[in-house]
C-alpha positions in Angstrom: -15.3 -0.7 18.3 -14.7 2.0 20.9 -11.7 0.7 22.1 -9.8 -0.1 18.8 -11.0 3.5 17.3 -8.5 4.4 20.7 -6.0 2.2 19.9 -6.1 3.7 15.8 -5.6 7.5 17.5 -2.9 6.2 19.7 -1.1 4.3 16.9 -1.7 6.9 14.7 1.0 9.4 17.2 4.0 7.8 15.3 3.4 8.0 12.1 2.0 11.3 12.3 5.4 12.1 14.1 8.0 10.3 11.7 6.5 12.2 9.0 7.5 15.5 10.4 11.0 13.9 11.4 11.8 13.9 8.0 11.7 17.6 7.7 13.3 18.4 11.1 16.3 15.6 10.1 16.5 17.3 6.7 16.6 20.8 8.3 18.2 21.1 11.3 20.4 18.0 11.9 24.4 17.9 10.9 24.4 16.3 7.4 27.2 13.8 6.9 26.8 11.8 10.5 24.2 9.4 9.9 25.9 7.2 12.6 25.9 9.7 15.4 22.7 10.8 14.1 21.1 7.5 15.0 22.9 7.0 17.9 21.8 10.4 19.7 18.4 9.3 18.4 18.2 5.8 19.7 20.3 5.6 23.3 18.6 8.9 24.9 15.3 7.2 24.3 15.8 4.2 25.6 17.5 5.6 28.5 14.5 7.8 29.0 12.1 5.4 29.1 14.0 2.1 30.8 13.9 5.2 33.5 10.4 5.4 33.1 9.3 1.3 33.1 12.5 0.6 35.9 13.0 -3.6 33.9 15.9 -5.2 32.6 15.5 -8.0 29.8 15.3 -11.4 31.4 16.1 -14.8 29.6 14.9 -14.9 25.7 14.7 -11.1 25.4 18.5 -10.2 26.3 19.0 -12.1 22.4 15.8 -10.6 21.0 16.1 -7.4 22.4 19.6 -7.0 20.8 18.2 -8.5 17.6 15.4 -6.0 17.2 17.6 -3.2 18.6 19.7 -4.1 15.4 16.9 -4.2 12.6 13.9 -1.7 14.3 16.7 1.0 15.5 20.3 0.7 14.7 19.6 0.1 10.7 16.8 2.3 10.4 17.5 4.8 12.0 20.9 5.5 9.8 19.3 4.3 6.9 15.8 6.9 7.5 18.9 9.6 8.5 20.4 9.1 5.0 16.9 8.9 3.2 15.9 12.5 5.2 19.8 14.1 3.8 19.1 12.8 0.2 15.4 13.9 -0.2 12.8 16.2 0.2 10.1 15.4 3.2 7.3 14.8 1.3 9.3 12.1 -0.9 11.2 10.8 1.9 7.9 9.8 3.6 6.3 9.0 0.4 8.2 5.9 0.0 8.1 4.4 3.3 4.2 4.6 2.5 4.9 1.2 0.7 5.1 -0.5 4.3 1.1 -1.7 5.0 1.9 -4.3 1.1 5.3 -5.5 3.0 3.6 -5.9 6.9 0.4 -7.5 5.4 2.5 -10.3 3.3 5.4 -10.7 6.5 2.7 -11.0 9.0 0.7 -13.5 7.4 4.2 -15.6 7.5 5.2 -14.9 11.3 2.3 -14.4 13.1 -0.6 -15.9 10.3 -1.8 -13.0 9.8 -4.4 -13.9 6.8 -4.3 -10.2 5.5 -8.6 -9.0 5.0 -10.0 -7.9 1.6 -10.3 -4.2 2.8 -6.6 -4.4 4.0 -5.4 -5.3 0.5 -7.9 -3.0 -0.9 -7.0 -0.3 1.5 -3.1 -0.8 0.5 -3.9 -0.8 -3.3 -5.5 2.5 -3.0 -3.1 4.2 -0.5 -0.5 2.7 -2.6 -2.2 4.5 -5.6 -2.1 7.3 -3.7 1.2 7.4 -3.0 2.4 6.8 -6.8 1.2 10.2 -7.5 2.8 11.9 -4.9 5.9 10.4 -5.6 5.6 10.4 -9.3 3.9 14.2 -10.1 6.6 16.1 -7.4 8.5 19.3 -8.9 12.5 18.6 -9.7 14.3 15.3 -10.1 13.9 12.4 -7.4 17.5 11.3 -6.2 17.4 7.3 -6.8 20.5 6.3 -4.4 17.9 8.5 -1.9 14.9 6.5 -3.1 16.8 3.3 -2.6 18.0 3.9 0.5 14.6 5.2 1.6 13.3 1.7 0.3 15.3 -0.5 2.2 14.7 1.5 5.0 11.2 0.6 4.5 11.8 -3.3 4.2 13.7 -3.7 7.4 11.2 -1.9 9.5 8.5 -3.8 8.7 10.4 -7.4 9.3 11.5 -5.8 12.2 8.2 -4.6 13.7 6.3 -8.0 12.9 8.8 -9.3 14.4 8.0 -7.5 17.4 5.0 -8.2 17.2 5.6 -11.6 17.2 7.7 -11.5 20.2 6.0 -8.4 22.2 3.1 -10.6 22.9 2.8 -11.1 27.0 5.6 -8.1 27.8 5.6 -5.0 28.6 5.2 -2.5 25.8 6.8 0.4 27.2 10.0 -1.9 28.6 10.3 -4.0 25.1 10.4 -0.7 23.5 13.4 0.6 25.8 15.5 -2.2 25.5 15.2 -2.0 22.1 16.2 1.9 21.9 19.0 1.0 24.3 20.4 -1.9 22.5 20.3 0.1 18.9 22.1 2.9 20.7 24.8 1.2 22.4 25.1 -0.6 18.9 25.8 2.3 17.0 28.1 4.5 19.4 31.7 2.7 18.9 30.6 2.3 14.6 30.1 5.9 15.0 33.6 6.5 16.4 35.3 4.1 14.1 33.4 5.9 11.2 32.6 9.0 11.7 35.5 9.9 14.2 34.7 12.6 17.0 30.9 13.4 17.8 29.6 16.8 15.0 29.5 19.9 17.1 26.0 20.5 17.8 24.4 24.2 17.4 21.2 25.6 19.6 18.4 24.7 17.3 20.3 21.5 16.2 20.1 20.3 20.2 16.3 21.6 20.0 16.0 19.3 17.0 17.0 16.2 18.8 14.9 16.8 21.6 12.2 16.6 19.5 13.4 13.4 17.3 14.6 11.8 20.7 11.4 12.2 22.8 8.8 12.9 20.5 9.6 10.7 17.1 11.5 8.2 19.0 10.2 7.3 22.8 6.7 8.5 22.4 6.1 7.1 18.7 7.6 3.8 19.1 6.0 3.1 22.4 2.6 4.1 20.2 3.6 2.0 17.6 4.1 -0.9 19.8 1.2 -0.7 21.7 -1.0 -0.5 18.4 1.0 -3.7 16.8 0.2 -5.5 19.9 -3.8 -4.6 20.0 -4.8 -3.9 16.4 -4.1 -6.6 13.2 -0.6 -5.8 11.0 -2.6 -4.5 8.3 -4.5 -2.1 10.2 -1.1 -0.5 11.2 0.4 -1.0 8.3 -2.2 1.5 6.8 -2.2 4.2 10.0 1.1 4.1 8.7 0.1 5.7 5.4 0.1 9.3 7.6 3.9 9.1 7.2 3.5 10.6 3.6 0.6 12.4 4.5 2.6 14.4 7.3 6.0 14.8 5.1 4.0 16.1 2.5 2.2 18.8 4.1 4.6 19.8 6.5 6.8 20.2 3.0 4.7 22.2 1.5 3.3 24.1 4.6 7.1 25.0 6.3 9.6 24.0 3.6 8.2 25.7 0.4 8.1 22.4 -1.5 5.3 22.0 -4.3 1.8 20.4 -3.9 0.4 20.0 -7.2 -3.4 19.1 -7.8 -2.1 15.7 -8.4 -0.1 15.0 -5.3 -3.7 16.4 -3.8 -5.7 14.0 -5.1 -3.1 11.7 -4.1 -3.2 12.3 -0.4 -7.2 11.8 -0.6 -6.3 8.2 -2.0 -4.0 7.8 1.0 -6.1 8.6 3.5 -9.2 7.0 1.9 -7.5 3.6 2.1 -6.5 4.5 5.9 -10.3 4.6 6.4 -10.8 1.5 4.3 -8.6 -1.0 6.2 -9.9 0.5 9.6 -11.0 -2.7 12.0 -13.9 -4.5 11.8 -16.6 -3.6 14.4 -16.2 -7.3 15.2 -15.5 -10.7 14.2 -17.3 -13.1 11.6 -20.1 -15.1 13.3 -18.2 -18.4 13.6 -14.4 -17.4 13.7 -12.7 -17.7 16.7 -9.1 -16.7 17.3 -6.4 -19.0 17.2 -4.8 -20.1 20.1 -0.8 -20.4 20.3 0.1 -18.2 17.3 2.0 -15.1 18.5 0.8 -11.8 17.7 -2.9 -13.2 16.7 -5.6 -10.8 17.7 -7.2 -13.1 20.4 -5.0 -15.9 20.9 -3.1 -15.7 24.3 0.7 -14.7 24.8 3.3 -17.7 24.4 6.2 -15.2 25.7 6.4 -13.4 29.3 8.1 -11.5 30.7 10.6 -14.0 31.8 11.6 -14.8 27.9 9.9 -18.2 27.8 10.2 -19.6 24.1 7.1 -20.1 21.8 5.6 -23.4 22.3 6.6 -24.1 25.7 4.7 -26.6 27.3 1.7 -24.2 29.4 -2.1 -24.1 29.3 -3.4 -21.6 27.1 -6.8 -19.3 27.0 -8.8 -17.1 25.3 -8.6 -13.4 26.5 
């Protein structure tokens, strides 16, 4: 119990830090460069930490490393840049809280995931929650924002299980690099094409990406990671519910926006169904894990380092 309460505080780093990307995106990064936006996101992170792990992909993960640089970073990242331009914090965030519903029902596809009773009950509650923060805000909610925000949602959460899926027997920090490296790379020649030369970047707007580079993007998605790999998808799913919880108070705290007793009452919901979907202090008597399904709590890894294919012929045991 111990040890996953460690993994919940570590997880808990990203998206305590996304939520407060929102604001700084909204605030102090050039509007109208989503492209180069993610880009000088994305590549300096990875750069920063393949420096830090010193491994290149090897067979399987050149493809899925480019695959989950394309969903996890390049697509996100533009679409969360647009979502941060079009809205406020707290209802930027707010949104994404939808996540833990769409991880619980894609990882009990990928990586059979059966999602608990006090997951779902944890994600009706937080989802509760984060109905009235959305719905009971001052001023008019901009829809294309709120759709844009949505998707953003969707294709992170395929795009972490799928990680999770694949991340099983590799090195967290050095799937998370190549990752941040490929998105980059992705997005640097669209951004030209696009956008045309790079914005001209002020003091505090340099300072800004410092902190979305190291902070919201190496540090958080290595957290992230490391949580999807040790804790179930619906436990994660729900840490994830401090996204809103962070973009709403850092909104009303630093940005002026409006907390009404309803939005109040709404972050207790939120963070009551965090609590809720915490892990179990153990497993059922009689349950064991299941060997050979990637990303199972338990089972052993059917990848390595070395990119061998799920279901390659190799003994397997029980951690």
């Amino acid at each position: 119990m111990e040890a996953n309460l460690r993994w919940v505080a570590l997880t808990a780093v990203a998206p305590v830090a996304w939520g407060a990307n929102y604001y700084v995106t909204r605030e102090f990064l050039p509007p109208g460069s989503p492209l180069y936006g993610a880009a000088l996101r994305a590549l300096p992170a990875g750069l920063v930490l393949l420096g830090l792990c010193r491994r290149r992909p090897r067979g399987a993960w050149w493809w899925r490393s480019a695959m989950l640089g394309l969903l996890n970073v390049s697509v996100f990242f533009v679409l969360v840049y647009a979502a941060s331009q079009l809205l406020p914090a707290s209802i930027a965030s707010t949104v994404m809280a939808v996540s833990p519903l769409a991880m619980m029902l894609i990882a009990w596809s990928l990586v059979s995931e059966r999602p608990g009773t006090a997951h779902l009950a944890g994600a009706a509650i937080g989802l509760g929650g984060v109905c009235l923060m959305l719905l009971t805000g001052a001023g008019g909610v901009s829809v294309p924002g709120v759709l844009v925000s949505a998707a953003a949602m969707l294709v992170s959460s395929f795009g972490h299980i799928l990680a999770k899926r694949w991340n099983t027997g590799t090195d967290v920090l050095a799937s998370t690099a190549w990752q941040l490296t490929a998105g980059g790379l992705f997005l640097l020649p669209v951004a030209a094409a696009v956008e045309g030369p790079p914005p001209a970047l002020s003091p505090s707007a340099l300072l800004a990406f410092g902190y979305v580079t190291l902070v919201a993007t190496a540090l958080a998605f290595a957290a992230w990671f490391a949580g999807l790999r040790h804790l179930p998808a619906g436990t994660v799913g729900l840490i994830g519910l401090l996204n809103p919880v962070t973009g709403v108070l850092l909104g009303t705290a630093v940005a002026g926006e409006v907390l009404t007793a309803q939005q109040l009452c709404g972050l207790a919901l939120v963070l009551a169904g965090v609590v809720l979907g915490r892990p179990a202090r153990g497993r059922r008597p009689g349950r064991r894990p299941r060997a050979g399904i990637p990303g199972t709590p338990g089972a052993e890894a059917d990848t390595d380092p070395a990119g061998e294919e799920p279901g390659s012929p190799r003994p397997t045991a029980h951690r």
